[in-house]
C-alpha positions as CSV (number, residue, x, y, z in Angstrom):
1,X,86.2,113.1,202.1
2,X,84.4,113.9,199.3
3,X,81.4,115.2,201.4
4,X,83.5,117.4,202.9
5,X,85.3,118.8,199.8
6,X,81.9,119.8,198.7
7,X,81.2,121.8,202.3
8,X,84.3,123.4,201.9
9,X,83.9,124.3,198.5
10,X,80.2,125.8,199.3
11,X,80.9,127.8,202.2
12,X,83.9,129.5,200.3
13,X,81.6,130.3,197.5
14,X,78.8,131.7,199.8
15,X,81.6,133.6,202.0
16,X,83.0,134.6,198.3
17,X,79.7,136.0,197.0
18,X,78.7,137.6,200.2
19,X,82.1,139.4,200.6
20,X,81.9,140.7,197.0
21,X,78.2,142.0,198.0
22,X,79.2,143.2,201.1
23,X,82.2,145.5,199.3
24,X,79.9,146.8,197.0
25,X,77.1,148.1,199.2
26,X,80.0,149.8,201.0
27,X,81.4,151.4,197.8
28,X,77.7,152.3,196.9
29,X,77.4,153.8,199.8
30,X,80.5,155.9,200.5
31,X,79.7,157.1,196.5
32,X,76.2,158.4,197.4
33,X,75.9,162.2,198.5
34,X,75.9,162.5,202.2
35,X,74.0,164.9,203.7
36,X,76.1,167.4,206.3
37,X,73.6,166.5,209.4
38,X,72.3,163.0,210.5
39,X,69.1,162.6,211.3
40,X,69.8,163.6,215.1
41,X,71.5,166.5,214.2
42,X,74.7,165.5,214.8
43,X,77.7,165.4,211.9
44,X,77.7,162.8,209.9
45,X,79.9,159.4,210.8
46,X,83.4,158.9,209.6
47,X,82.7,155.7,208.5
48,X,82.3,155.3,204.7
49,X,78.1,155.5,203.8
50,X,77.9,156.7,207.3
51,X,75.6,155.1,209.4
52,X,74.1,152.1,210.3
53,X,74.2,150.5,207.3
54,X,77.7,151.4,207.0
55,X,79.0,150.0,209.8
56,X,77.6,147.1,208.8
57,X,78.4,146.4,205.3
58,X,81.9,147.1,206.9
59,X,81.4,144.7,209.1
60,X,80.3,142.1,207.0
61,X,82.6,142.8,204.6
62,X,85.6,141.8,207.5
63,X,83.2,138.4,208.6
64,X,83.1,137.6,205.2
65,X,86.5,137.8,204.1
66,X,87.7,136.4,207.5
67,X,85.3,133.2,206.3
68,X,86.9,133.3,203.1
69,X,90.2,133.0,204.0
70,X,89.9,130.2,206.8
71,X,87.7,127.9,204.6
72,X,90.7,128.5,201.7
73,X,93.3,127.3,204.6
74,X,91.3,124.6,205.4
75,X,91.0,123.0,202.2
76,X,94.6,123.7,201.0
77,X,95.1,121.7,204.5
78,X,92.6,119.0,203.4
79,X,94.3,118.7,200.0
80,X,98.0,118.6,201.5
81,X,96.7,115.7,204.4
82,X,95.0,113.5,201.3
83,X,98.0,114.0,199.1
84,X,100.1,112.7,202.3
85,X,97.6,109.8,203.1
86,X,97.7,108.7,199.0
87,X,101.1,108.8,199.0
88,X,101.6,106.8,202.4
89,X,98.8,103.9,200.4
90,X,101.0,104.0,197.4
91,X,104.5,103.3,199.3
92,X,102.2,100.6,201.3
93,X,101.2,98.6,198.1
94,X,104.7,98.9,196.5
95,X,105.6,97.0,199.9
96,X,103.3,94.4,199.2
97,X,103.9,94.0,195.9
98,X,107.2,93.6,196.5
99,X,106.9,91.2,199.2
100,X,104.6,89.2,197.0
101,X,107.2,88.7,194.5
102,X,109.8,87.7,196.9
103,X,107.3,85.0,198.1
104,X,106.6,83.6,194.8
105,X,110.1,83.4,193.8
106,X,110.7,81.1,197.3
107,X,108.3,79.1,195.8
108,X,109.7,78.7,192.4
109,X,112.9,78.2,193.9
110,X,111.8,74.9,195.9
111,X,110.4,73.4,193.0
């Protein structure tokens, strides 16, 4: 469990890190000057940086957070499942303990 803690905890702080590098070549990019013609002539692209690059800092940006949020989901999941399980041992132990002590006044009560 505690192996897989760690995996979560590591791929939502690489998915973290690249989504924060991923927003911030985007926002360099949609500061820089754009020039009014691509390099095919054409008008520049809508998308913010324009270009290639754009497009895909904008798409790693989504992958990233999408990443993010589903390895945050999964641990809050993990967390809520272990809390259950612990709670499930505890209960199990007061059992025994009290069947234990049931036993052992039987026995004091034949002597």
């Amino acid at each position: 469990m505690a192996n897989r803690k760690q995996r979560f905890g590591r791929a939502q702080m690489v998915f973290g890190i690249l989504f924060i590098l991923s927003i911030a070549v985007l926002l360099v990019l949609s500061l820089l000057p754009q020039d009014e013609k691509s390099v095919a002539g054409e008008s520049a692209s809508e998308f913010p940086g324009g270009g290639v690059v754009g497009v895909l800092s904008l798409l790693a940006s989504i992958t990233t957070l999408v990443g993010f949020v589903s390895t945050t989901v999964l641990e809050w999941r993990e967390e809520r499942r272990e809390a259950a399980v612990a709670e499930l041992e505890r209960q199990r132990q007061e059992l025994e303990i009290q069947k234990l002590r049931k036993e052992l006044e039987e026995m004091r009560d034949k002597r």
